[in-house]
Backbone atoms as SQL, in Angstrom:
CREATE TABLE atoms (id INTEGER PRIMARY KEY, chain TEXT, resi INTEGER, resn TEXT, atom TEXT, x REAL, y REAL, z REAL);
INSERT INTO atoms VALUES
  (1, 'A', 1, 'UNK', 'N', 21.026, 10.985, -11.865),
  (2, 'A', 1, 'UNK', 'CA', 21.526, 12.119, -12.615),
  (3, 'A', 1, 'UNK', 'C', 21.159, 13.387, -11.849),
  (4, 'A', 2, 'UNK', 'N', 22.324, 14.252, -11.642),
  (5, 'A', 2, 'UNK', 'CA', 21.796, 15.587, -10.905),
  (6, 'A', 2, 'UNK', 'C', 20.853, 16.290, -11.778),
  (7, 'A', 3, 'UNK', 'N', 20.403, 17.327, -10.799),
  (8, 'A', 3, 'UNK', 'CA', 19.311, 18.004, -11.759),
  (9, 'A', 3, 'UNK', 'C', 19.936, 19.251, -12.664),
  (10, 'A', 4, 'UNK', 'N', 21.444, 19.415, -12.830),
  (11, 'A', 4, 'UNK', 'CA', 21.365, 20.690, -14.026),
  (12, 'A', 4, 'UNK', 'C', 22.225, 19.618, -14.939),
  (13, 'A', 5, 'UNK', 'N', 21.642, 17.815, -14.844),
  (14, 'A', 5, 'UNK', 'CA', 21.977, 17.315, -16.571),
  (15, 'A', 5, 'UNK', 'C', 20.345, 17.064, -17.006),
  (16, 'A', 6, 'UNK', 'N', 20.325, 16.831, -17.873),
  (17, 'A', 6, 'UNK', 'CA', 19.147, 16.243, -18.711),
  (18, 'A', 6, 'UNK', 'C', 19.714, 15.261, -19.966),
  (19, 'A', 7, 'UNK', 'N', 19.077, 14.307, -20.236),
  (20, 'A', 7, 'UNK', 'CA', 19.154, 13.860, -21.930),
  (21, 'A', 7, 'UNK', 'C', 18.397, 13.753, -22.523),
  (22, 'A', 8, 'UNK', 'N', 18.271, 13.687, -23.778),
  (23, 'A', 8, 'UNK', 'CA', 17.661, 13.501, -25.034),
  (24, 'A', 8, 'UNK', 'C', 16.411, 13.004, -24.658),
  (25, 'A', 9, 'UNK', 'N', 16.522, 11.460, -24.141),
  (26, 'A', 9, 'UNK', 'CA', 15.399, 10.915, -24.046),
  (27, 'A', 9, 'UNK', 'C', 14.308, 11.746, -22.943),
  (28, 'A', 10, 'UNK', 'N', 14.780, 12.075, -21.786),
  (29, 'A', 10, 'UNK', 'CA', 13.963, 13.397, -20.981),
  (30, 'A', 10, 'UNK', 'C', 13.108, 14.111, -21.529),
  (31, 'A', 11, 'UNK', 'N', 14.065, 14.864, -22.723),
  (32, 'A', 11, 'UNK', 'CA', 13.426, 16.517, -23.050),
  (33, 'A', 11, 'UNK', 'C', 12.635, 15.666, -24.367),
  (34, 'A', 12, 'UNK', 'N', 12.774, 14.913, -25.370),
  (35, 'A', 12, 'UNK', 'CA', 11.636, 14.268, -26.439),
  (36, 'A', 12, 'UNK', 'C', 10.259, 13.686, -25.492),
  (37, 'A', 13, 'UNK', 'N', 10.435, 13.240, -24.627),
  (38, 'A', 13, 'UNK', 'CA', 9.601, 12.365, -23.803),
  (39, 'A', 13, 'UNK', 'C', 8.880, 13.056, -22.885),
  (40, 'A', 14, 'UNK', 'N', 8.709, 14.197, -22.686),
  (41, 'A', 14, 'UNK', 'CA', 7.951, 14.777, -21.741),
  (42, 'A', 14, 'UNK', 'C', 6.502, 14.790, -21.764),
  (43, 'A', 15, 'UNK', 'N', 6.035, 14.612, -21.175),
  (44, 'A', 15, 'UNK', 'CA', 4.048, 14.705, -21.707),
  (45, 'A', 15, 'UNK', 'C', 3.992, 15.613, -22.076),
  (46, 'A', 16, 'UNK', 'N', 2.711, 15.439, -23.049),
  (47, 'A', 16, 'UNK', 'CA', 1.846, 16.868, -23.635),
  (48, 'A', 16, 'UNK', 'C', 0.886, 16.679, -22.812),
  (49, 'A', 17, 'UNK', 'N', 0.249, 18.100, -22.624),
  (50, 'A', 17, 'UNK', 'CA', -1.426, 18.231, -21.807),
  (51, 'A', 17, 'UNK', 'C', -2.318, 17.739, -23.414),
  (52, 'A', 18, 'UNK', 'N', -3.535, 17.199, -22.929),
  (53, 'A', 18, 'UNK', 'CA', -4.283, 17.100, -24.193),
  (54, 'A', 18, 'UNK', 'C', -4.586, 17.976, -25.099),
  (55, 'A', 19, 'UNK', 'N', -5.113, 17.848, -26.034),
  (56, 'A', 19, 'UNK', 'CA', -5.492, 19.166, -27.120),
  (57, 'A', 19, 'UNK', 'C', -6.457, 18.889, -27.185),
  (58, 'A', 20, 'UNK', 'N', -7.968, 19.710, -27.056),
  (59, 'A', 20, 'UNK', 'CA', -9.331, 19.553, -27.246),
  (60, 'A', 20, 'UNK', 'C', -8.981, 20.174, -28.966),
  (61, 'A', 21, 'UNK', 'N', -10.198, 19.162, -29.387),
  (62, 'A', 21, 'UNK', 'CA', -10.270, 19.555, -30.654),
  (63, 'A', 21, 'UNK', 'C', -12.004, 19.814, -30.774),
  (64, 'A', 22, 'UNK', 'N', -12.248, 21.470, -31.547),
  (65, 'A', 22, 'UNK', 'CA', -13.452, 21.658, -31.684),
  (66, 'A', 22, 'UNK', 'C', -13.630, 21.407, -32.826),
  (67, 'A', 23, 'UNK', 'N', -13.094, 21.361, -33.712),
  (68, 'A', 23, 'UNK', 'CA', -13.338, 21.255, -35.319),
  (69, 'A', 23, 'UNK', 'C', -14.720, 20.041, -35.659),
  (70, 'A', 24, 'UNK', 'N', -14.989, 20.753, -36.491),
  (71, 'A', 24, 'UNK', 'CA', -16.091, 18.938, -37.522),
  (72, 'A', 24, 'UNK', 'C', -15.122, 18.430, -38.398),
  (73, 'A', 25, 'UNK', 'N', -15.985, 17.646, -38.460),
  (74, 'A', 25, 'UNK', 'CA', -15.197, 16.653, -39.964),
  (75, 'A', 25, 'UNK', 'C', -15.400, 17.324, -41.287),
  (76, 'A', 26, 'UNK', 'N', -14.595, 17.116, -41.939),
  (77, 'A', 26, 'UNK', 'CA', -14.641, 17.765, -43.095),
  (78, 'A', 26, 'UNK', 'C', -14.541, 16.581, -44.187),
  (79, 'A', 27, 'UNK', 'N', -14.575, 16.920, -45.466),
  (80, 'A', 27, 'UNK', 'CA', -14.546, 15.519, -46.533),
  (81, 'A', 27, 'UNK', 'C', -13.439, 15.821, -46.419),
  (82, 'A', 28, 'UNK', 'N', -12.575, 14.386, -46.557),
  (83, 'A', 28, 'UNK', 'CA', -10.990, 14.296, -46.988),
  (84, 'A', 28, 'UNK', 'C', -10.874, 13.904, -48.423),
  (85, 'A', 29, 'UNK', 'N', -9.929, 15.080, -48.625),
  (86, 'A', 29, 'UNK', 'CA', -9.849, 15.069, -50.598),
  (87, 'A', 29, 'UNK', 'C', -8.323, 14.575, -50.377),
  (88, 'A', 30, 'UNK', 'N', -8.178, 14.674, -51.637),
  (89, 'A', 30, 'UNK', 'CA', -6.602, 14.212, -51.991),
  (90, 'A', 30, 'UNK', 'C', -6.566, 15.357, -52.955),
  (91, 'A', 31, 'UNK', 'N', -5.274, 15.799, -52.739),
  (92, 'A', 31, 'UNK', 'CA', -4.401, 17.318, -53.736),
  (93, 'A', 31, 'UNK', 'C', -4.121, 16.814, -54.991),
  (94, 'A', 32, 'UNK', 'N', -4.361, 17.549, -55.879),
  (95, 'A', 32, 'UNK', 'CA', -4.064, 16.715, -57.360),
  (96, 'A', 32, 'UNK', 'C', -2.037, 16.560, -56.620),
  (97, 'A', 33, 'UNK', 'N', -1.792, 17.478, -56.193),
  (98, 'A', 33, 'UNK', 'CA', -0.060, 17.808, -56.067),
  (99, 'A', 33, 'UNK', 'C', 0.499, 16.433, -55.332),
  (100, 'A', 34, 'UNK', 'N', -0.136, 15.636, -54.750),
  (101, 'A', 34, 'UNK', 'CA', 0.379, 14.605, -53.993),
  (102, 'A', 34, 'UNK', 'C', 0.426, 13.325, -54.820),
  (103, 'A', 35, 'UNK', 'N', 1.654, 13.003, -54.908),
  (104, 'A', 35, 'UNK', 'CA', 2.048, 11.865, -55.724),
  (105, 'A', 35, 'UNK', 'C', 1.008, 10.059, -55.811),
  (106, 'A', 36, 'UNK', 'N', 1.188, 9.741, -56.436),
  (107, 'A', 36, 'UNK', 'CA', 0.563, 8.524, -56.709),
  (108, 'A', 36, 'UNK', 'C', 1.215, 8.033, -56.222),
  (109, 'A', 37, 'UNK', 'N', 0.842, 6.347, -55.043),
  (110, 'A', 37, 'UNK', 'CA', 1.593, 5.238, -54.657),
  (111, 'A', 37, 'UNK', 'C', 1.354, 4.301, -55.906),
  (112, 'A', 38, 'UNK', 'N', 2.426, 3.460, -56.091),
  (113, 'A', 38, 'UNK', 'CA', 2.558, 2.366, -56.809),
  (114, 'A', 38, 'UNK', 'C', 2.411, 1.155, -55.870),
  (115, 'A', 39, 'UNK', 'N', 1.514, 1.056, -54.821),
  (116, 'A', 39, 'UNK', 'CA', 1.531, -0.049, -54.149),
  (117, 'A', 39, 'UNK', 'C', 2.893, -0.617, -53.870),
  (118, 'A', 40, 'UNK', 'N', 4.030, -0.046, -53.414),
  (119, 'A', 40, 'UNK', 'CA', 5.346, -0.171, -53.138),
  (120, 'A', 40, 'UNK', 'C', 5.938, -0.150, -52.193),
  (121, 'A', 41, 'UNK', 'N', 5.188, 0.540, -51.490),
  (122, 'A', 41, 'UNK', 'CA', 5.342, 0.872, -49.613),
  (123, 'A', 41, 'UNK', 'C', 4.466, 0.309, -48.973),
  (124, 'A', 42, 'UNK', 'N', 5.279, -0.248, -47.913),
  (125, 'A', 42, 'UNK', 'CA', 4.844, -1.523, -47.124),
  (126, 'A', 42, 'UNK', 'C', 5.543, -0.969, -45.526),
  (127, 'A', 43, 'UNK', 'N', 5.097, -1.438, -44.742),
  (128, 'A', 43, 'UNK', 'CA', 5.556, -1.226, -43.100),
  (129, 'A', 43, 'UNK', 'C', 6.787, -1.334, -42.956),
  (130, 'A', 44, 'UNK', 'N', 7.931, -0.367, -42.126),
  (131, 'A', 44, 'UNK', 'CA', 8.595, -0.871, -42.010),
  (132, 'A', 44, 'UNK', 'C', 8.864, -1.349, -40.667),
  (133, 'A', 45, 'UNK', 'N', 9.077, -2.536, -40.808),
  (134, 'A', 45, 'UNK', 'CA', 9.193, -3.419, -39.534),
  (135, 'A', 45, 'UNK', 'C', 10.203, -3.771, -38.496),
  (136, 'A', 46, 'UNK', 'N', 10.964, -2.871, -39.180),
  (137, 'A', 46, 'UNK', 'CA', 12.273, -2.845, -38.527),
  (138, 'A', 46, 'UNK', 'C', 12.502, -1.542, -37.756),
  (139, 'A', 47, 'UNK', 'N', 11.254, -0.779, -37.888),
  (140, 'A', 47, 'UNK', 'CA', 11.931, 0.783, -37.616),
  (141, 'A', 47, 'UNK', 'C', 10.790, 0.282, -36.207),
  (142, 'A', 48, 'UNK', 'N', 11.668, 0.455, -34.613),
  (143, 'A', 48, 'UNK', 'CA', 10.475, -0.403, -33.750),
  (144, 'A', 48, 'UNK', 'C', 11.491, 0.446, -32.467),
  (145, 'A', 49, 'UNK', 'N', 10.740, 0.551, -31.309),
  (146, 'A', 49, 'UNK', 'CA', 11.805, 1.580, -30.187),
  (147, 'A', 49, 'UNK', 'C', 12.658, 0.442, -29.618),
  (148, 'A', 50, 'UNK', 'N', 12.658, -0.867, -29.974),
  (149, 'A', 50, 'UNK', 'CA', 13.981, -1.665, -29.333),
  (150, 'A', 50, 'UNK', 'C', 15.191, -1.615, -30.369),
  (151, 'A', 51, 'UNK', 'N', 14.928, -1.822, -31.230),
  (152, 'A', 51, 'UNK', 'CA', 15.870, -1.403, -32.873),
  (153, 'A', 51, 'UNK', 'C', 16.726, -0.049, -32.361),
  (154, 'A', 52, 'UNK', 'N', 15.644, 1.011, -32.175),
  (155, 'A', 52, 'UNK', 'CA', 15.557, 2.670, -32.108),
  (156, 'A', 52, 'UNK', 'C', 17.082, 2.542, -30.767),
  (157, 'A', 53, 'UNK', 'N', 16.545, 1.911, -29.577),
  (158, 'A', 53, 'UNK', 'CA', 17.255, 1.872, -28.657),
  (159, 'A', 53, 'UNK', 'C', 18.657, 1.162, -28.582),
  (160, 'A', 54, 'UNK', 'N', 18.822, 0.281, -29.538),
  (161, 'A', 54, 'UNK', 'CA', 19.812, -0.335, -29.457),
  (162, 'A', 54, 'UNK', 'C', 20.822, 0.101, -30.777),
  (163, 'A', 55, 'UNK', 'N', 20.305, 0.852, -31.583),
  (164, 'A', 55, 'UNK', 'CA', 21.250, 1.459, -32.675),
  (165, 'A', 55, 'UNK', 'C', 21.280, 3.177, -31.660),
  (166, 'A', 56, 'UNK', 'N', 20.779, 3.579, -31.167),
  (167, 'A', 56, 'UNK', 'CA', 20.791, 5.447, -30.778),
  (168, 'A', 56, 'UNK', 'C', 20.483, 5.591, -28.970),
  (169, 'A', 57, 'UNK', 'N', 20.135, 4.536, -28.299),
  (170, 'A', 57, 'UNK', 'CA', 20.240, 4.555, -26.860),
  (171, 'A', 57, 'UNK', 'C', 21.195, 5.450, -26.013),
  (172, 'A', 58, 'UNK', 'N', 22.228, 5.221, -26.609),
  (173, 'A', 58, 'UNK', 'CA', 23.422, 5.621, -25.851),
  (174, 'A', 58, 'UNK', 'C', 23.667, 7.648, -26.344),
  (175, 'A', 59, 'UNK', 'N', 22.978, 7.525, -27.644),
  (176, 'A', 59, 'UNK', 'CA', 22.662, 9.075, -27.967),
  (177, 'A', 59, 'UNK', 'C', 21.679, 9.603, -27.257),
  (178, 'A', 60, 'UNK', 'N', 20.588, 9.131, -26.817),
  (179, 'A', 60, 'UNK', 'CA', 19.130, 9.409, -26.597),
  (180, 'A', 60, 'UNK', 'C', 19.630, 9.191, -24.784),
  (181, 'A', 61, 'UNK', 'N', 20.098, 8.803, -24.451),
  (182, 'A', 61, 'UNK', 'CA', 20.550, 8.968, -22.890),
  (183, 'A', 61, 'UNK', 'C', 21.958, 9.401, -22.143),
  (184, 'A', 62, 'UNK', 'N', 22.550, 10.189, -23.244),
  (185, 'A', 62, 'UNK', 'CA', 23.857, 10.922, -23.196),
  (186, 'A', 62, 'UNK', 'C', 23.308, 12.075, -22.104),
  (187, 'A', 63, 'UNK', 'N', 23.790, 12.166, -20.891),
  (188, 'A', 63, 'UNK', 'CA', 23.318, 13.682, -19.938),
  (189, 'A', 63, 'UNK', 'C', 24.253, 15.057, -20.577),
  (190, 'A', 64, 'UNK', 'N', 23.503, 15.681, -21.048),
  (191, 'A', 64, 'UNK', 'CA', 23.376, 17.250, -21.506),
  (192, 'A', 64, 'UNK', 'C', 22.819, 18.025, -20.358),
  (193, 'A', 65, 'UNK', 'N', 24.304, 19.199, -20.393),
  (194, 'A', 65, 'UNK', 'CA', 23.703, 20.045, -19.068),
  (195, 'A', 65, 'UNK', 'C', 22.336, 20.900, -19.627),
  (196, 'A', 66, 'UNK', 'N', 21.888, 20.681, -18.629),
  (197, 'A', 66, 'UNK', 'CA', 20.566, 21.294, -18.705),
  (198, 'A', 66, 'UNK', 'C', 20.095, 22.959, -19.681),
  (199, 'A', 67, 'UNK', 'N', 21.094, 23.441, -19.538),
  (200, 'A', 67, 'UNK', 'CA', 20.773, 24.640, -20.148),
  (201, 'A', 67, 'UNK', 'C', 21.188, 24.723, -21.501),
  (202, 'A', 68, 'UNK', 'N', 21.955, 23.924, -21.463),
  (203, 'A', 68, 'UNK', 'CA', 22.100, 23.413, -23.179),
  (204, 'A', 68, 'UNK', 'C', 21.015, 23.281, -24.219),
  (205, 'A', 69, 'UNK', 'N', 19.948, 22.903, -23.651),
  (206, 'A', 69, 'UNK', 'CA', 18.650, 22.219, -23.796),
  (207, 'A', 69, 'UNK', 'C', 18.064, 22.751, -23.891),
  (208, 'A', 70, 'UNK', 'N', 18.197, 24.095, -23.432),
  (209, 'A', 70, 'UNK', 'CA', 16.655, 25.145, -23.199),
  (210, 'A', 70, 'UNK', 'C', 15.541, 25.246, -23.849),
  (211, 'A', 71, 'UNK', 'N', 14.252, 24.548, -23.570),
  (212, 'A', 71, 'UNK', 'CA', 13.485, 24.136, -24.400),
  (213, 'A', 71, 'UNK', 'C', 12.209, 24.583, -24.166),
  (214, 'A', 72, 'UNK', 'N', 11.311, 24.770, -24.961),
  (215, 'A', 72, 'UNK', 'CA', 10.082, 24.853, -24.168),
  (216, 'A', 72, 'UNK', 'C', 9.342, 23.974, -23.503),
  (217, 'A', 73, 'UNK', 'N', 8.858, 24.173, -22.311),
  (218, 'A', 73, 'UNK', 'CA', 7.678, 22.827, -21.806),
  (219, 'A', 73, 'UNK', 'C', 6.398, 22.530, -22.023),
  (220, 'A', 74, 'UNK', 'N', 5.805, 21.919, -22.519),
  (221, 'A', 74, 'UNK', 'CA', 4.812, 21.295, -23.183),
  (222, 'A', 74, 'UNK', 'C', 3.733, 21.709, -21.991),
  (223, 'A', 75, 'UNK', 'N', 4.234, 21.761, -20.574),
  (224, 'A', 75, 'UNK', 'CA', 3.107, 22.336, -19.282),
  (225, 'A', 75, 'UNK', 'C', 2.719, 23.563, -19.658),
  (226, 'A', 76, 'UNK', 'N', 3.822, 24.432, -19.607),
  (227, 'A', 76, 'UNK', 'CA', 3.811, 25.500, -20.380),
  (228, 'A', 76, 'UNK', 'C', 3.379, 26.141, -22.027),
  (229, 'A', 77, 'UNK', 'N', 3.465, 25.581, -22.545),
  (230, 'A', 77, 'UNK', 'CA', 3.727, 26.080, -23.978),
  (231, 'A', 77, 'UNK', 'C', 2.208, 25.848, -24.610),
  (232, 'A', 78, 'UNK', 'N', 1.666, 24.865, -24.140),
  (233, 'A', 78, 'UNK', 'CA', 0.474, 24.238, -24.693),
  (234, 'A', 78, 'UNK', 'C', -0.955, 24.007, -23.612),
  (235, 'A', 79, 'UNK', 'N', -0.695, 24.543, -23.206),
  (236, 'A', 79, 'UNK', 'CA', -1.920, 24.559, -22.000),
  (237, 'A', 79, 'UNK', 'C', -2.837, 25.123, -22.015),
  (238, 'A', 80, 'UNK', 'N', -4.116, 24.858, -22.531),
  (239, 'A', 80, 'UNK', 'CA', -5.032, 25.443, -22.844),
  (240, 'A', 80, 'UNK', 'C', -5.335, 25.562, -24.235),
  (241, 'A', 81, 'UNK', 'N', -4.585, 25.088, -24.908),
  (242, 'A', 81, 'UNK', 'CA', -4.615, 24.639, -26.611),
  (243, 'A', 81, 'UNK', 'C', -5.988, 24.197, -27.173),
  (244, 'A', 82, 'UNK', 'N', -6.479, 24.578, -28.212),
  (245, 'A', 82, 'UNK', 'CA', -7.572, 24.018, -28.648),
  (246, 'A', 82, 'UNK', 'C', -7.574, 24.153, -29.980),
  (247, 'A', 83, 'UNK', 'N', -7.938, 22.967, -30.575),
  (248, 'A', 83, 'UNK', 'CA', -8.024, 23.670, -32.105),
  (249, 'A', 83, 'UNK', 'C', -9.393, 23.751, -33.019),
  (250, 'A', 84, 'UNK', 'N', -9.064, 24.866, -33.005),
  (251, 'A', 84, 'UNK', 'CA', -10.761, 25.446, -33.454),
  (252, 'A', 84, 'UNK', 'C', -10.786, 25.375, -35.485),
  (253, 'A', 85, 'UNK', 'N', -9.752, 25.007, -36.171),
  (254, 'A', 85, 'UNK', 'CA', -9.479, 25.717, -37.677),
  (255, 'A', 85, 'UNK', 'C', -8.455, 24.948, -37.840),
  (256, 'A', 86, 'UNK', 'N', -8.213, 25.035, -39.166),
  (257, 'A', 86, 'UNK', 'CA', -7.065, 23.902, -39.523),
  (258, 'A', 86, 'UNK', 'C', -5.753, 25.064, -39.496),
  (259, 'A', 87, 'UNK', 'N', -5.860, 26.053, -39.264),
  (260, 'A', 87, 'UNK', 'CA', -4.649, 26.692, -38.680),
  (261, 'A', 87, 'UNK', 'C', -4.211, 26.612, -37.659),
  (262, 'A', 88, 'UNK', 'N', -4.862, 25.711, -36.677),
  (263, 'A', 88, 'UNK', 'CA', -4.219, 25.860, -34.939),
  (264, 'A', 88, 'UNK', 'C', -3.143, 24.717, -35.285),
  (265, 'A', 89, 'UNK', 'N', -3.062, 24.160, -35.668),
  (266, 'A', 89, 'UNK', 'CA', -2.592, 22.845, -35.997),
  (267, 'A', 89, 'UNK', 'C', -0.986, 23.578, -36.255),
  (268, 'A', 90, 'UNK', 'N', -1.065, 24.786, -36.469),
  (269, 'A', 90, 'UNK', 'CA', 0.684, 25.604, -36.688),
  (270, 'A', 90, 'UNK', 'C', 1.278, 25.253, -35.203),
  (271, 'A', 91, 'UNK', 'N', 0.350, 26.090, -34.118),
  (272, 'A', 91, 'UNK', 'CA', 1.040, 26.087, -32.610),
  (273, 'A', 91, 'UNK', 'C', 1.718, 24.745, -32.711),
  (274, 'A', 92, 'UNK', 'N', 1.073, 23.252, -32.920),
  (275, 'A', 92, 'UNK', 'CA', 1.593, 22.378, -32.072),
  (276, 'A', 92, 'UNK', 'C', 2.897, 22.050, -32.727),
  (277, 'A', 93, 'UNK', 'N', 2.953, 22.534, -34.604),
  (278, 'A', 93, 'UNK', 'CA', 3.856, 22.333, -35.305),
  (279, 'A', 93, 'UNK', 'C', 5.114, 23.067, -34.643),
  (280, 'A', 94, 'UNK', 'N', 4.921, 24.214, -34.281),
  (281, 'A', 94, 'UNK', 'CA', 5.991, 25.379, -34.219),
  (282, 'A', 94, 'UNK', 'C', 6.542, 24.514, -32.704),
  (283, 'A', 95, 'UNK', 'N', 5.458, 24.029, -32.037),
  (284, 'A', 95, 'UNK', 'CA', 6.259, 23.463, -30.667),
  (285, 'A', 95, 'UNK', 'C', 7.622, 22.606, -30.639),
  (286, 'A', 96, 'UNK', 'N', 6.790, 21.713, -31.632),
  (287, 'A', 96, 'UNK', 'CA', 7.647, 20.909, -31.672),
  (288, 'A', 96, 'UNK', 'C', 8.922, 21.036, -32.600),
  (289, 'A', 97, 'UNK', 'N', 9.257, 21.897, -33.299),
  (290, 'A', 97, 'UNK', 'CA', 10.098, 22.394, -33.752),
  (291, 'A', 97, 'UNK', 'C', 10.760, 23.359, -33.307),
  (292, 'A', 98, 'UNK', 'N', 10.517, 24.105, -31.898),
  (293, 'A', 98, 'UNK', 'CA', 11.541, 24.849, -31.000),
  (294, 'A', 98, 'UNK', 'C', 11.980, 23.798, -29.903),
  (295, 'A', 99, 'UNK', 'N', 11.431, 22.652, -29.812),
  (296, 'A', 99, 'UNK', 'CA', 12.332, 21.243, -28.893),
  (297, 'A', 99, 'UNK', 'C', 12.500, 20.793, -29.720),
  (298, 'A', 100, 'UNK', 'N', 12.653, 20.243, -31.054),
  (299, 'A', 100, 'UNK', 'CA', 13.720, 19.519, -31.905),
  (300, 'A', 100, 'UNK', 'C', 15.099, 20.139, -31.699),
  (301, 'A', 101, 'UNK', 'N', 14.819, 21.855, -32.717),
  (302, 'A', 101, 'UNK', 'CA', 15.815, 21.689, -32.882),
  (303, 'A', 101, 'UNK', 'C', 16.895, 22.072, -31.192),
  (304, 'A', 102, 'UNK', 'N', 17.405, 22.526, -30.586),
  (305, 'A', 102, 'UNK', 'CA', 18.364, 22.213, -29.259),
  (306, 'A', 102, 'UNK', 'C', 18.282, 20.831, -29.471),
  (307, 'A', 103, 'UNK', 'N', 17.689, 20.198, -29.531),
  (308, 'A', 103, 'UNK', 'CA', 18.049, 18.709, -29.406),
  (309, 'A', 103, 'UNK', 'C', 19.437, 17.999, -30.823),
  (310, 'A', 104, 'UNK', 'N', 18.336, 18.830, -31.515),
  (311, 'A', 104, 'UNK', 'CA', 19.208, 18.440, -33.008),
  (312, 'A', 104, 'UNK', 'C', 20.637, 19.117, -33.388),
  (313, 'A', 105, 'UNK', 'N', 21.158, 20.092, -32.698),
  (314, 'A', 105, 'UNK', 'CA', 22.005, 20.633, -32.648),
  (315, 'A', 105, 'UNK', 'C', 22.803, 20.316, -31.605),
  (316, 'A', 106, 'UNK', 'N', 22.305, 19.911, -30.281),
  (317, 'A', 106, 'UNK', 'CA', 23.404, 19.334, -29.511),
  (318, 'A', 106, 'UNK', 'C', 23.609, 17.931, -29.737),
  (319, 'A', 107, 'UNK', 'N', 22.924, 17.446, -30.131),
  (320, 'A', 107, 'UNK', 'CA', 23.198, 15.837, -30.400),
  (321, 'A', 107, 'UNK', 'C', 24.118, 15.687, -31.677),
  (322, 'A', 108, 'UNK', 'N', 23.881, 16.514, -32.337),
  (323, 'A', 108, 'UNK', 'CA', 25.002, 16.772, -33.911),
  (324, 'A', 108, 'UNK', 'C', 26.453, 17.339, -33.489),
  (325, 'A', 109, 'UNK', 'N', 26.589, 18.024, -32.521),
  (326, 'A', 109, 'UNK', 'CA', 27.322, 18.595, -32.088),
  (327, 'A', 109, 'UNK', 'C', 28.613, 18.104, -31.186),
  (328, 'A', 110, 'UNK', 'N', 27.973, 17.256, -30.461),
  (329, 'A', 110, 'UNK', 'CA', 29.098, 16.626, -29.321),
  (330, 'A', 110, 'UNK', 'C', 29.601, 15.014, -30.267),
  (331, 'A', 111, 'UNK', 'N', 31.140, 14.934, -29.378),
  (332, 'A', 111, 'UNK', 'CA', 31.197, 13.236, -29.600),
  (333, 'A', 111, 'UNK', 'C', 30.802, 12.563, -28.904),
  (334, 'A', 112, 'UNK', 'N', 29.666, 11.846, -29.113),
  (335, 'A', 112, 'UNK', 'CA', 29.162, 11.114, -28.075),
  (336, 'A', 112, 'UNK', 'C', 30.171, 9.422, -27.931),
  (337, 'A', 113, 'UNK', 'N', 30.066, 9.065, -26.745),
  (338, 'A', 113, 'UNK', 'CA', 30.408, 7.816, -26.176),
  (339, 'A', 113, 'UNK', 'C', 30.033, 6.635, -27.031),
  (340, 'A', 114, 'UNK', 'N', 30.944, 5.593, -28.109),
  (341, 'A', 114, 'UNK', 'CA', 29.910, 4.538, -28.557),
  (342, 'A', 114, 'UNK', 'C', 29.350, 3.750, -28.053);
């Protein structure tokens, strides 16, 4: 693939640099607001990256010109990350939600090949 395509699987798949975490442990409570399980949910065993690949492969390796994509890089974006507070925990959220969505919008967007 030349270098001004990229796909899906590329730009989801890129490494992250590690995240040092300074935080302690804290007690883990439960929110009165979070629902009760009825012992009802069980694994699902079907949801597995050969399943993943063989129902969405051909989505997930469709070449998108590159600038289509414009995404942030995880070399970039996160380098030097640390999370000191249960607020740092936003950065990695917000990351990954400025590379979803380009992804989620061009993949919604085109007809892809079946």
């Amino acid at each position: 693939m030349s270098d001004d395509r990229i796909t899906l699987r590329q730009m989801l798949s890129q490494q992250k640099p590690a995240v040092v975490c300074n935080m302690t442990s804290k007690r883990n409570t439960i929110g009165a607001s979070w629902p009760k399980l009825d012992g009802s949910v069980t694994i699902w065993e079907d949801f597995n990256l050969n399943n993943l690949n063989e129902s969405y492969g051909h989505v997930l390796d469709f070449p998108f010109q590159r600038e289509l994509l414009v995404h942030p890089q995880a070399s970039e974006s996160l380098t030097n990350v640390a999370i000191e507070n249960d607020d740092d925990i936003n950065h990695l959220i917000s990351w990954n939600d400025r590379v979803m969505q380009p992804a989620q919008d061009q993949s919604m967007g085109y007809h892809l090949p079946q």
